[in-house]
C-alpha positions as CSV (number, residue, x, y, z in Angstrom):
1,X,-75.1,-47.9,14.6
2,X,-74.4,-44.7,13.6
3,X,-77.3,-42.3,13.4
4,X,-78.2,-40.2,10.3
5,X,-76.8,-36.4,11.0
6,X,-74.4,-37.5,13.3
7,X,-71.0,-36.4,12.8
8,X,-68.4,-38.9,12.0
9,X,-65.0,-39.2,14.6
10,X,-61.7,-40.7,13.3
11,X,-57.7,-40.7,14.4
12,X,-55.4,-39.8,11.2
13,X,-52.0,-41.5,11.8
14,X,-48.7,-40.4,10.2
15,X,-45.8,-42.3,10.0
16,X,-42.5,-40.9,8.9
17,X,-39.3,-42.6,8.2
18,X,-37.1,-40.5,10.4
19,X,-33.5,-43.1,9.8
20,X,-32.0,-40.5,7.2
21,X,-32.7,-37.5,9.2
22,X,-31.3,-38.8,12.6
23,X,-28.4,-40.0,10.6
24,X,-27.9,-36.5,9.0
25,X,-28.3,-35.1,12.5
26,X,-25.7,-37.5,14.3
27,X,-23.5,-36.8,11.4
28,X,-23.8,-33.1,12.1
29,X,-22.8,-33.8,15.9
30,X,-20.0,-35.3,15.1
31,X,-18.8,-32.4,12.9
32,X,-19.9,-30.1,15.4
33,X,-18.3,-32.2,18.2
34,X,-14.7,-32.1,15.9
35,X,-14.6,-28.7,15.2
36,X,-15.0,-27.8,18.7
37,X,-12.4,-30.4,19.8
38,X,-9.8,-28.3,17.1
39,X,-10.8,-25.4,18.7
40,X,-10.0,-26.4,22.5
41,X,-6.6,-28.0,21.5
42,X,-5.7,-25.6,18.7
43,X,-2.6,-23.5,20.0
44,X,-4.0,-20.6,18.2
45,X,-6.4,-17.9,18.8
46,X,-9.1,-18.4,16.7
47,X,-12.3,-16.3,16.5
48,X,-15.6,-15.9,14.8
49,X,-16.5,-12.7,13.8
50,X,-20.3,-12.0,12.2
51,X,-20.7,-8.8,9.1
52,X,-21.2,-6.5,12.4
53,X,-18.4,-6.9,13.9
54,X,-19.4,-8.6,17.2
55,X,-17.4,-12.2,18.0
56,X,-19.5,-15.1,17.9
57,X,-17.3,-17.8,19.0
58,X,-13.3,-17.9,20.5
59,X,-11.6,-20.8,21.8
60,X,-9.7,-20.8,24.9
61,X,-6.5,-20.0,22.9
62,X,-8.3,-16.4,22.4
63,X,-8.9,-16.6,25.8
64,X,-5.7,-17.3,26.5
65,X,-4.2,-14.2,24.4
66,X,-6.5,-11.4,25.2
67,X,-7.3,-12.1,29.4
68,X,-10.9,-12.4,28.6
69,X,-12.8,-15.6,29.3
70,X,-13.8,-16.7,25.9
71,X,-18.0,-16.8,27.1
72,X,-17.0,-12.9,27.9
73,X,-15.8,-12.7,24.7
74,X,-18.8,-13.7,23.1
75,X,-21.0,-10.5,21.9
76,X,-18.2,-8.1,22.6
77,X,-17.5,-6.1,19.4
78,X,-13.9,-7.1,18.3
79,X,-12.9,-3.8,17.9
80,X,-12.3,-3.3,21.4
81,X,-9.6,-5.7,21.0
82,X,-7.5,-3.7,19.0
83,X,-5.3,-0.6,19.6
84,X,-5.7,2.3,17.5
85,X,-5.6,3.1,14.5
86,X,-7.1,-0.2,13.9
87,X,-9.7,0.7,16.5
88,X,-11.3,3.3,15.1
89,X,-11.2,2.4,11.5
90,X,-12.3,-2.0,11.7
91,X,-15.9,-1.0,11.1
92,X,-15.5,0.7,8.3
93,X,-13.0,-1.4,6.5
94,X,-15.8,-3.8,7.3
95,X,-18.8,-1.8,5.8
96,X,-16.1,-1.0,2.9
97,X,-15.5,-4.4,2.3
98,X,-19.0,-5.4,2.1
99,X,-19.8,-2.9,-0.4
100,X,-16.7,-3.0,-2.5
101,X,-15.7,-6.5,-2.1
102,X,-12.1,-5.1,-1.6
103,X,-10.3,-5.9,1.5
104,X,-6.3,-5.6,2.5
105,X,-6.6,-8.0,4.9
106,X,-9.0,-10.7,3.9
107,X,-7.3,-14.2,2.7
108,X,-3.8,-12.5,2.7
109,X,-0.7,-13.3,4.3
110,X,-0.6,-13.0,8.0
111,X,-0.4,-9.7,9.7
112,X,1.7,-8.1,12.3
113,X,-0.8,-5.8,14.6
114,X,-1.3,-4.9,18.1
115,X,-3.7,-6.8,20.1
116,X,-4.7,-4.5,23.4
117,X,-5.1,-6.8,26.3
118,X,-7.9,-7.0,29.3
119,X,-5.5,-5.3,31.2
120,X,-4.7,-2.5,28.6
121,X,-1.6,-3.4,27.6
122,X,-0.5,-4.5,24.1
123,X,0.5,-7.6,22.6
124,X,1.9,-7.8,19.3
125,X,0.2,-10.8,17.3
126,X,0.7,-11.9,13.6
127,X,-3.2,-12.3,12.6
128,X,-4.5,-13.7,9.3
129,X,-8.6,-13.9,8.5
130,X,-10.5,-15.5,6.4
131,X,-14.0,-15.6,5.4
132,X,-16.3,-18.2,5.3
133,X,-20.1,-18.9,4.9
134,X,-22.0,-21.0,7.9
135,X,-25.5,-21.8,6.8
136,X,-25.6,-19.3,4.4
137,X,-24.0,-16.7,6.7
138,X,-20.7,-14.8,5.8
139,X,-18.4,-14.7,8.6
140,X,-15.2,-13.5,9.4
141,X,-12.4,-16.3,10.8
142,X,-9.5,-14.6,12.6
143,X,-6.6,-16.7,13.4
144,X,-3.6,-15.5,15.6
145,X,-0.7,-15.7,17.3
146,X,1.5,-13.8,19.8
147,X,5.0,-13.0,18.5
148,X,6.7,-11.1,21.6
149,X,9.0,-14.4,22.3
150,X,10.0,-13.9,18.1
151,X,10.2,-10.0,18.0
152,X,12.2,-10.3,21.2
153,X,14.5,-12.4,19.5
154,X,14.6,-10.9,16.7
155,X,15.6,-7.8,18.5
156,X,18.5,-9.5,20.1
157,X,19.6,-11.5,16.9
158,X,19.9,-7.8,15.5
159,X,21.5,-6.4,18.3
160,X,24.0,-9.2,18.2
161,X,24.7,-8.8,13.7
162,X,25.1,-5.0,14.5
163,X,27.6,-6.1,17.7
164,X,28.9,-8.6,15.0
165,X,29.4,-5.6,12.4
166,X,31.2,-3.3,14.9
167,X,33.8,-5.7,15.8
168,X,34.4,-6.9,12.3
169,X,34.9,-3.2,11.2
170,X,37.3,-2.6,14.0
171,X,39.6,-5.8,13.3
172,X,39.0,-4.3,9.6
173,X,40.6,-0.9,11.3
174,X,43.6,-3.3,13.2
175,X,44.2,-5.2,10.5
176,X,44.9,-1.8,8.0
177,X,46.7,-0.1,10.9
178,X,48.8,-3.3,11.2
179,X,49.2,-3.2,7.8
180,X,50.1,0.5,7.9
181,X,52.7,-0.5,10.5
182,X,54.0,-3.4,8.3
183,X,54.6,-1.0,5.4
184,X,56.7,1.5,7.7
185,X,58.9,-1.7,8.8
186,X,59.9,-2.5,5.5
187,X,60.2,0.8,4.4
188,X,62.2,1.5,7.3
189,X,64.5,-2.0,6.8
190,X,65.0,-1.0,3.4
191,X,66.7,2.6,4.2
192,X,68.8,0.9,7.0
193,X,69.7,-1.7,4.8
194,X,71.3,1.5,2.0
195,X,72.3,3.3,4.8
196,X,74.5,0.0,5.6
197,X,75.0,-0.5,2.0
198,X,76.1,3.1,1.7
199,X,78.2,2.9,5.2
200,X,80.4,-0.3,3.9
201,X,80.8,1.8,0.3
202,X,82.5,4.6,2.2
203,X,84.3,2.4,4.3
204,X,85.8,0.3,1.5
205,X,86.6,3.6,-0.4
206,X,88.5,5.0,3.0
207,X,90.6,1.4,3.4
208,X,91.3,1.8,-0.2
209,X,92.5,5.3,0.0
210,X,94.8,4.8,3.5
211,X,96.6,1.7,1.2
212,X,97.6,3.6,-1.3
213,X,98.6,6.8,0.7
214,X,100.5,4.5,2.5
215,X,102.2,2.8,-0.7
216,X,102.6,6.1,-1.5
């Protein structure tokens, strides 16, 4: 028996019914699990970029593109990726932007820029970004692409139209010479042909004078 004065020991149990919050957590694995699977397969570089300016995430397309690995990426300010002007001026189009809510790049169609490589040297990308908010954070989503294989067609599709051009306006320069020449044919035909017309008048008019001389 208990004695008077004595203090009292006890266990306090607490049960919790966790189903709902493991299924919200395995649901969130799976989403997690997905988007990273898009990332890895996605052809394009795609990169997470905090209101700072430093990249939080970049999948192996990024990697790919710039010559970094993408865990070097990670932290790196994503400045350093660019060529100037862009260089310099990023963070303050970002502080601007934040600000002012105004933005000439932000959710607009995509982008022709430099992109300077690990190695220094520049790759022209088309890059569009987008902004989202992950648990309650704004980020910035950049997606691109690189376009040398396009440019450098583009480059020889133009070469080839201007190539195209040249020799249309020279067979536009035969064809008027030829033209020229046909006009100086005919105008040539038609004086021999009065010069014949001319040569057979005078001839008729001499027969015509020996006859009668010589009836005469």
């Amino acid at each position: 028996a208990r004695r008077r004065g004595e203090a009292t020991a006890g266990l306090i149990l607490t049960v919790e019914d966790v189903t709902t919050r493991t299924a919200v957590m395995a649901r969130m694995k799976a989403l997690e699990d997905r988007l990273s699977a898009i990332l890895t397969c996605a052809a394009d570089a795609v990169v997470v970029i905090d209101t700072s300016g430093a990249i939080e995430e970049a999948n192996a397309a990024a990697a790919r593109l710039t010559g970094w690995e993408a865990a070097d990426l990670v932290g790196r300010p994503v400045h350093e990726l660019m060529d100037e002007p862009y260089r310099s001026a990023h963070q303050g189009w970002i502080e601007t932007y934040m600000e002012t809510g105004r933005s000439g790049i932000l959710n607009v169609a995509p982008r022709v820029l430099p992109l300077r490589h690990k190695s220094g040297q520049t790759v022209p990308i088309e890059l569009s970004v987008g902004e989202a908010f992950i648990a309650d954070e704004r980020k910035f989503i950049g997606v691109c692409r690189d376009i040398s294989a396009r440019l450098q067609k583009d480059e020889a599709l133009r070469a080839a139209n201007a190539d195209l051009r040249g020799k249309i306006a020279e067979l536009e320069r035969l064809s008027a010479s030829l033209e020229a020449q046909k006009r100086a044919l005919q105008e040539l035909a038609q004086e021999n042909a009065q010069a014949r017309a001319q040569a057979e008048s005078a001839n008729h008019a001499k027969s015509r004078f020996v006859a009668t001389m010589s009836h005469e």
